[in-house]
N, C-alpha and C positions, 0 to 999 in steps of 0.2 A: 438700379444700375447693374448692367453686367460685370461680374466678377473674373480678373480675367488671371489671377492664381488657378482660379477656382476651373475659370474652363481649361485651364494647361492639365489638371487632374482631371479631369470629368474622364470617366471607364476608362482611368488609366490603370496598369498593373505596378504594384510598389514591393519592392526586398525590401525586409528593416533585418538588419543582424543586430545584438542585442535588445530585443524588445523586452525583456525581460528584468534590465536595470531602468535603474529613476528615470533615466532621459527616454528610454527607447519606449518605457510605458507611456509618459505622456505623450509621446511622439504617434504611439500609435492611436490614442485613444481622438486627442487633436484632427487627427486625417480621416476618421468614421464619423466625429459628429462635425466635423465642419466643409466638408470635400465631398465629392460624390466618386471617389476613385469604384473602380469595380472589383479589385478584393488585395489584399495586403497578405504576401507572404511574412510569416515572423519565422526565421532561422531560433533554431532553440535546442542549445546542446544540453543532453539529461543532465538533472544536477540529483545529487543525494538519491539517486534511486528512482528519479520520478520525471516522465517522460516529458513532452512538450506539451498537451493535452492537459496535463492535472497540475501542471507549473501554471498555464492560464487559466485553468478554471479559480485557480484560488486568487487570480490578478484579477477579474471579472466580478469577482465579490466583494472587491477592494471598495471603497468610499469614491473612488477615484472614478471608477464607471458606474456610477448612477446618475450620473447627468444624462449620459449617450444611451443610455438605456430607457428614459423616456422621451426621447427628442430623435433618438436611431433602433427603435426597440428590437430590428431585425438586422443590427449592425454583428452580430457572429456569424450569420452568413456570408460576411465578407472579408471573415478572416480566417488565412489558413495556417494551419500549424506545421514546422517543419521540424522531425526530428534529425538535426545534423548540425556537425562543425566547422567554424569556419577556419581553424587552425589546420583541418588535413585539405589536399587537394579534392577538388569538385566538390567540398562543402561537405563531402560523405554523404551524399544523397544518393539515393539508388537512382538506375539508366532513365525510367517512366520519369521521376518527380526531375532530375535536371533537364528533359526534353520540352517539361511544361515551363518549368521556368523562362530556356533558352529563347523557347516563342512567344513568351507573355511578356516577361517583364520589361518594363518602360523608364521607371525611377526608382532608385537605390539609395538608401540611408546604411551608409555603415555606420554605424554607433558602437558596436560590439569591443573591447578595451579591457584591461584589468587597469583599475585608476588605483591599487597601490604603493605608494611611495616605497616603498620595503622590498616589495616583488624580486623575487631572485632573477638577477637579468636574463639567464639563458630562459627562462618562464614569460616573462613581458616582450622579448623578443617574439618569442613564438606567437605570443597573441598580440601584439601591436601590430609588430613591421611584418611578420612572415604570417599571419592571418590574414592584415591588410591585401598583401602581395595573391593568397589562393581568392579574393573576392575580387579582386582587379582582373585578374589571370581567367573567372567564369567571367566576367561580364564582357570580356569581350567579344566571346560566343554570341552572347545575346543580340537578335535579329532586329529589335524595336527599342533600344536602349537608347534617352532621351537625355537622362541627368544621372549623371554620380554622384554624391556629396560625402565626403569625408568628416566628419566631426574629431578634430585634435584638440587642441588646447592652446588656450591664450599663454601660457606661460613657459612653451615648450623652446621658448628665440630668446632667452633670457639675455645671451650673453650680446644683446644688440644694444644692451640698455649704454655701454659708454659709443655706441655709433651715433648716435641720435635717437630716434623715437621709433618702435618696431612697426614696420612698414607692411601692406597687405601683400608681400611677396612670400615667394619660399627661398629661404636660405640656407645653402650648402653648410654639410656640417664635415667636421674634421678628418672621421671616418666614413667611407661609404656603407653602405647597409651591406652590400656583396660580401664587404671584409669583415664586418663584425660578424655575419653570418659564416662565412669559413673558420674564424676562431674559435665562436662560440659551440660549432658542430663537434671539436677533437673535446672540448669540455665534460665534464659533468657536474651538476647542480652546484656540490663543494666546490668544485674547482671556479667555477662561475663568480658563485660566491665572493669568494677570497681574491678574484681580479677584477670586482667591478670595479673598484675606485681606478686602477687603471686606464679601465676599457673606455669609461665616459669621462674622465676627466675633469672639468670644470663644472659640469653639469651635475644638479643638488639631490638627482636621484635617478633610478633606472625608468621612472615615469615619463618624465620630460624626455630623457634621453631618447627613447625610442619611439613616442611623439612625432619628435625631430626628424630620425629615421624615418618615419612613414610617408612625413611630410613629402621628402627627395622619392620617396618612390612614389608614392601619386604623380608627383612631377613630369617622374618619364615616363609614364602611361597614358601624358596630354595627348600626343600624337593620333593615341587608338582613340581613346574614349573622352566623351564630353565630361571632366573631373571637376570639382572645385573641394575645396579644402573652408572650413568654419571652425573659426577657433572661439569658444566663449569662455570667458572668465569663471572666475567659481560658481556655481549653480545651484542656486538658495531654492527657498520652496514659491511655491506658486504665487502669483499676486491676485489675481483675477479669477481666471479657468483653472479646469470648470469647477473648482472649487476653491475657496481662500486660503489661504495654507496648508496646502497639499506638500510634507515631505516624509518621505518614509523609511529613507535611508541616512547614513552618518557619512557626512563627506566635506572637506573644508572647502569653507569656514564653518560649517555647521557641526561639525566634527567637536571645536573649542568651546562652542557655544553649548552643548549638550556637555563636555567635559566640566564646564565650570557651573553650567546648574547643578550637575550634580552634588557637586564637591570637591569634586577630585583634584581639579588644575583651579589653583588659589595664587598661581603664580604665570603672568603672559609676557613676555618680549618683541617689545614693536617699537617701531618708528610713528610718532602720533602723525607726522606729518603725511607720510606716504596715503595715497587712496587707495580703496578694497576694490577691487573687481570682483564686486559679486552682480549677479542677473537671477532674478526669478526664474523658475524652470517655464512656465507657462511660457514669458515673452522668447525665450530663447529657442523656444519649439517654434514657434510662431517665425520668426529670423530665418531657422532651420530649414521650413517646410519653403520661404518665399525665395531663399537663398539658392533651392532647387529649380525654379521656377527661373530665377535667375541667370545660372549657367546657363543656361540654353542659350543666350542672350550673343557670351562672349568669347571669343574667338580669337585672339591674339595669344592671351596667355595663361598659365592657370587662378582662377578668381580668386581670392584668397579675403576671410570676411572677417574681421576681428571684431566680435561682437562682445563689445567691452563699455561699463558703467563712469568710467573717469574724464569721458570726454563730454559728455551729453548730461549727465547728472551726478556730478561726483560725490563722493562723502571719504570723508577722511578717517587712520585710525582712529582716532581721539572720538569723533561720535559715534564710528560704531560701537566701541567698544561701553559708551554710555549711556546709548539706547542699549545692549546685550545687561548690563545691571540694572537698569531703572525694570525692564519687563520680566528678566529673572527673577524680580522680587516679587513683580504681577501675578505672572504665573509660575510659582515654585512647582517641583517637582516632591511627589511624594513619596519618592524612593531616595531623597539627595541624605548623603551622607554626613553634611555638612552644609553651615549656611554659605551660599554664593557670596565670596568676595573674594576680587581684585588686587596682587600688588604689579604694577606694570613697570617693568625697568627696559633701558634702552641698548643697552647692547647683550651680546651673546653671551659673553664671560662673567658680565653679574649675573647672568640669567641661571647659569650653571654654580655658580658661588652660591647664590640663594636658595637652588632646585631642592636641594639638602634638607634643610628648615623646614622649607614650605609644603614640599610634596613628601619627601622620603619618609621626613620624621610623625608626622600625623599619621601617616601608613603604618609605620611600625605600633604606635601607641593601639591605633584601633586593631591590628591583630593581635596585640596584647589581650585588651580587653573580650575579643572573641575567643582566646585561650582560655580566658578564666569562665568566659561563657561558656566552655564547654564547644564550642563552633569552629570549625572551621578556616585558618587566618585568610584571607584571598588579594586583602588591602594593598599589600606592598606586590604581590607580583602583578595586579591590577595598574598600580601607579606607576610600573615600569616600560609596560607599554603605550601609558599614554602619554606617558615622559620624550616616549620615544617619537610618537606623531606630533609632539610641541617642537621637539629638537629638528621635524623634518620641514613645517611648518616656519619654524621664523627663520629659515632665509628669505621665505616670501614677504612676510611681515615687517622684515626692517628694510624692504627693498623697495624702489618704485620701477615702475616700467614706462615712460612714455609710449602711447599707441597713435595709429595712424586709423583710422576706421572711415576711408572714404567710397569703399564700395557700398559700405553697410548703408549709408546715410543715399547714395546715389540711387540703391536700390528702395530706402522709403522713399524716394519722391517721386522713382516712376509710377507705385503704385499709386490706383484711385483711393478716392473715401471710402468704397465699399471694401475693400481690402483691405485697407487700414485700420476701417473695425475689424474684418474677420478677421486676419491676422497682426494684430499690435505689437510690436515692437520698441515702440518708443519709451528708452526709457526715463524721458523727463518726467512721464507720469509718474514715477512712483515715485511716494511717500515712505523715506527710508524708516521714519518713526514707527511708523503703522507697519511695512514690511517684516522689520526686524521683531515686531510682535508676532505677526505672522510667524515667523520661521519659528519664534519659542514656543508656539500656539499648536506648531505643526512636530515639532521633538516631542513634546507631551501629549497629545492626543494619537499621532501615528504612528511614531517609531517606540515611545515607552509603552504604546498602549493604558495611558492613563488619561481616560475623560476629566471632564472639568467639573464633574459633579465632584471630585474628591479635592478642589481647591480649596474650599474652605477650612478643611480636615492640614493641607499642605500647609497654608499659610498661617497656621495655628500651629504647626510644630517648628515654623521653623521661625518665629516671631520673638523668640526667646537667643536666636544667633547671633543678633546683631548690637552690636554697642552702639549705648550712648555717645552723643556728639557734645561736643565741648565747646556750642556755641548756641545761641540763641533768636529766633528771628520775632521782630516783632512788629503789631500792626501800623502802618501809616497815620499819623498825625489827625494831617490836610490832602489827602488823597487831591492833586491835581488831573486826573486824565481819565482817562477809562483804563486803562492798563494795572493800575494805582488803585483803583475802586474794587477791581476785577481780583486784584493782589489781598485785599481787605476781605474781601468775599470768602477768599478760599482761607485764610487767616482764621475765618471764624469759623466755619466749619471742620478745621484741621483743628481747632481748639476744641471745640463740642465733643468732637470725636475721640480725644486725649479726655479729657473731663469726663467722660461719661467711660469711658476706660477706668478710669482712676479710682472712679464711683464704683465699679463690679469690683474693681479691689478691695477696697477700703469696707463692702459689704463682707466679702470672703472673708478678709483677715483684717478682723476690729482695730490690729496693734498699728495699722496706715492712719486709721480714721483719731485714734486718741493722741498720735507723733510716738517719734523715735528718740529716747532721750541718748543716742550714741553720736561716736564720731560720725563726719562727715562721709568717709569713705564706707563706714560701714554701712550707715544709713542708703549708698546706694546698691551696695551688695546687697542688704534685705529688700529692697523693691524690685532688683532684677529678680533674684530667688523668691520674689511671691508671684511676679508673672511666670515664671516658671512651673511651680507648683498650679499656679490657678491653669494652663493649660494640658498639665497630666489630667488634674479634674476634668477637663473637658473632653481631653480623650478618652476617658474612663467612663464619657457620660455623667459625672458627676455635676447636674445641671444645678446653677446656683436657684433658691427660690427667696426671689430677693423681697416678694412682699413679706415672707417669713416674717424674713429679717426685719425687716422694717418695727414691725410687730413689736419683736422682741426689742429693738433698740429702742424704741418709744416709751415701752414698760419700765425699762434697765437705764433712760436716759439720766432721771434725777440720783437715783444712785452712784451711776459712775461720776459724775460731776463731782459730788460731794466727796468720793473714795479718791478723785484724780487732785483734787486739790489737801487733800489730806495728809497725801502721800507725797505731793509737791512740798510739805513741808517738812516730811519725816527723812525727804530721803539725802537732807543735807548728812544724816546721822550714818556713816559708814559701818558702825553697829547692828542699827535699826536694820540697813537693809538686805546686811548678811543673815540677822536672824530672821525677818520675814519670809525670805528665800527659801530657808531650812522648815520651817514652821509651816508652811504650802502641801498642799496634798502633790505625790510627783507629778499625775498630769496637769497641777496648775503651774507646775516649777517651770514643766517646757512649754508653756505658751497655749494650752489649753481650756478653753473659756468653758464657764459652768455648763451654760445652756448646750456642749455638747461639738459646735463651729470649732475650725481648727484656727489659730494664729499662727501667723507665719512668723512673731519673734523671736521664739525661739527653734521653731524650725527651721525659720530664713537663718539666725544666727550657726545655728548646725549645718544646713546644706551650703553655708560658706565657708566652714570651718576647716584649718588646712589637716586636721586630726580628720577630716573623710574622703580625701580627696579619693581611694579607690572606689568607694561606695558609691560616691558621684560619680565617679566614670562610668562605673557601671550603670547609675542611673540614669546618667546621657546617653549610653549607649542602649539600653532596653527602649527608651524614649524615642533615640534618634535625634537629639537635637543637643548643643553645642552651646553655649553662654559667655559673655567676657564683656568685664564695664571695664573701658576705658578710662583714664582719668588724664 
């Protein structure tokens, strides 16, 4: 079947501004392996020294283009580079290159944006609304120009949320873009600075703010040019194309999610109740490209496409937030500072009452301890700024937005089947469980540059962070269903698995295998601190050789029987067992077996002991891993 996105592209000419961020690379990569367009200009303003040219040679070696590379192997050919900005007038492109544009180009993605929350306004202006304004301003030059499309933001119309549900219109904002632009001109940066709370008012930052702004000026640029305006929610990593969790950069919500595998945010504030708008990048490109294809279509007023997850497949805070721990634990990261855990409170004011405890004070202790390391402290002014992306972050988090998304869905239904595969959009498909793996799949492999070959190594240092739980699950009876059988299943192999753990211990450090004649509390202090120890061993290579053992305990079996009841009867004598102590050669005094193995009872009894707490620190912190029994 004929595809008829596809024939609206077919030797068509495409502008992408930003090709060079997350959206605008898949955006571009999308249109070479699935579109037969006849070449894509990408705007690309130098960054660090280094021109448009070697900016995409290094995006072309990305993981990202190796699908299109053997399914479009002569797809460079169809892509030109432009050295220029879109913040000055004509893009800053010399007379020759805007003449070919002026006669080529057909469809326009502006994508190009600074998406920081923090941005100093008179700077986000410039590249939102007054960048927007110089690519509106060239395209109307343009002699074969088909589609505009605008990429803003779902969350730029915040303050619609007590009118009802934000509607696919553009609405007017309090100040004109003319005016903020006259003000912001007599300014400079300081001065900017210190009146943005002013200048936007209700609005939670200079991002949305000027969003908003751009929005109204596309507006009145309906008259010249075919416009439409796409707003998508937050932009996770890939689900599908052309690779499974493709993301490469940090941007919320993935921002928090890479924050707290790390270690660093151990403390979130949200509303369980409110839903995430988040969209994989894939389907949203996908949306992007049909939503082009779309405009053409509409002619009354400007189209406006709210491609948003709450209305079609919603998910609420509460499970993302417990798929983001259940796969942090899957897949840890082997750089994290700290094990991944959660305290989630519901308003803003405990969030800040707690910040203190949670974030500050662990900051400080770890540049403590890199003090005595000799290192560098970096902890606390690290934690300051990410302090500072959670403070900009949960006014989103404890808010809901109702959305209206009826363009979006009008436009899946005029497409065919064939379209629908090539371009999917739907997002009832996706699987938020499997997704949100995805997205932690794609922090650690693309943006930490950490392959999966080093999980095993991750999930061994950081197994020793998490406390015990103060409750017990146990197997079914009379299993009635399959559900029930299924629950007994995993019962038993979550027990194997603990049992046959218990066994590497008890082999390591004899003093599990014979019992603990202590209290209760301490008794679980020495078993965290022999998993403890038993994975330094492992990172040190210190591979256990447990037929040795074996060996040896078989030999030493009827001896120690004979010695352990012996001693069960000597050691009523407070005497007896002060001088036996003394009477020990020293390395059997601390927990030293003849045959040479180390015991962890009196080493677990020391590495618990409040007389080493620096030493432990230090030794957590050469380790990198963190310990704490609950009781």
């Amino acid at each position: 079947m004929q595809s008829a996105i596809n024939n609206f592209y077919n030797n068509q000419n495409i502008l992408v501004t930003g090709g060079t961020g997350f959206l605008g690379k898949v955006l571009v990569e999308k249109l070479l392996r699935s579109t037969d367009v006849a070449s894509i200009y990408v705007l690309t303003r130098p960054k660090k020294g280094q021109d448009a040219q070697t900016r995409f040679d290094e995006i072309f070696n990305t993981p990202l283009f190796a699908r299109v590379k053997i399914e479009r192997p002569d797809f460079k050919t169809r892509v030109v580079l432009l050295d220029g900005d879109h913040t000055k007038i004509n893009l800053n492109l010399p007379l020759k290159c805007r003449e070919e544009l002026l006669s080529k180009i057909n469809v326009v993605f502006h994508v190009a944006a600074t998406v920081n929350f923090d941005e100093n306004l008179k700077t986000a202006f410039n590249v939102n609304v007054k960048g927007t304004e110089n690519v509106l301003s060239f395209c109307k030059k343009c002699h074969h120009l088909k589609s505009f499309v605008h990429v803003s933001t779902a969350f730029c119309n915040w303050k619609r949320n007590h009118e009802g549900e934000i509607d696919e219109i553009v609405y007017d904002c309090p100040l004109h873009y003319k005016k903020v632009e006259v003000m912001l001109e007599e300014m400079s940066l300081e001065e900017a600075h210190s009146k943005t709370a002013d200048i936007i008012g209700a609005w939670p930052n200079t991002y949305t703010f000027t969003k908003a702004l751009s929005e109204v000026l596309v507006q009145d640029h309906f008259e010249d040019l075919p416009v439409g305006i796409f707003r998508p929610g937050g932009v996770i990593s890939s689900c599908m194309e052309p690779i499974k969790y493709w993301k490469d950069s940090l941007g919320a919500p993935c921002s928090l999610i890479a924050f707290a595998a790390l270690g660093y945010s151990r403390l979130f504030v949200c509303d369980y109740h409110h839903k995430i708008e988040a969209v994989p990048v894939d389907m949203t490109v996908a949306a992007l490209i049909a939503s082009a294809w779309d405009v053409t279509n509409k002619n009354t007023k400007v189209p406006v496409y709210n491609y948003i997850s709450s209305n079609d497949n919603p998910i609420n805070v509460y499970d993302f937030i417990a798929y983001c721990s259940l796969h942090m634990t899957r897949y840890p990261l082997s750089n994290a500072v700290w094990a991944p855990r959660l305290k989630i409170v519901d308003s803003f004011d405990e969030f800040k009452r707690w910040t203190f405890w949670y974030h500050f004070v662990p900051a400080l202790l770890m540049d403590l301890i890199s003090l005595l390391c000799f290192k560098k402290p970096q902890f606390f002014s690290r934690m300051r700024k990410i302090n500072n992306v959670m403070h900009n972050f949960a006014y989103f988090s404890t808010r809901g937005w109702p959305y209206s998304n009826k363009n979006v869905r009008e436009m899946w239904n005029k497409m065919d089947e064939t379209d629908r595969e090539l371009f999917c959009f739907d997002l009832t498909k996706v699987n938020w469980l499997e997704q949100i793996r995805n997205v932690q799949k794609s922090l650690r492999i693309y943006r930490f540059k950490d392959p999966l070959s080093t999980l095993p190594q991750a999930k061994t240092r950081l197994q020793s962070g998490y406390p015990c739980k103060p409750f017990l699950l146990t197997p079914l009876l009379h299993p009635a269903n399959a559900s029930q059988e299924a629950y007994n299943r995993a019962h038993i192999l979550t027990r194997n698995t603990i049992e046959r753990f218990f066994g590497v211990l008890k082999r390591r450090f004899p003093c599990l295998a014979l019992g603990l004649r202590c209290q209760l509390n301490t008794v679980l202090q020495i078993i965290v601190a022999c998993g403890v120890l038993h994975n330094i061993c492992k990172l040190q290579n210190d591979i256990l050789d447990i037929e040795e053992n074996i060996e040896l305990d078989e030999e030493d079996e009827d001896e120690d029987v004979a010695e352990n009841n012996a001693r069960e009867e000597n050691e009523q004598n407070p005497n007896y067992a002060f001088a036996q102590f003394y009477s020990r050669p020293f390395n059997e005094s601390f927990g030293m077996r003849r045959s040479g193995s180390t015991s962890s009872f009196g080493i677990g009894r020391w590495f618990c002991s409040r007389k080493s707490v620096l030493w432990r620190c230090w030794l957590c912190f050469r380790y990198r891993f963190f310990w704490k029994v609950e009781r």
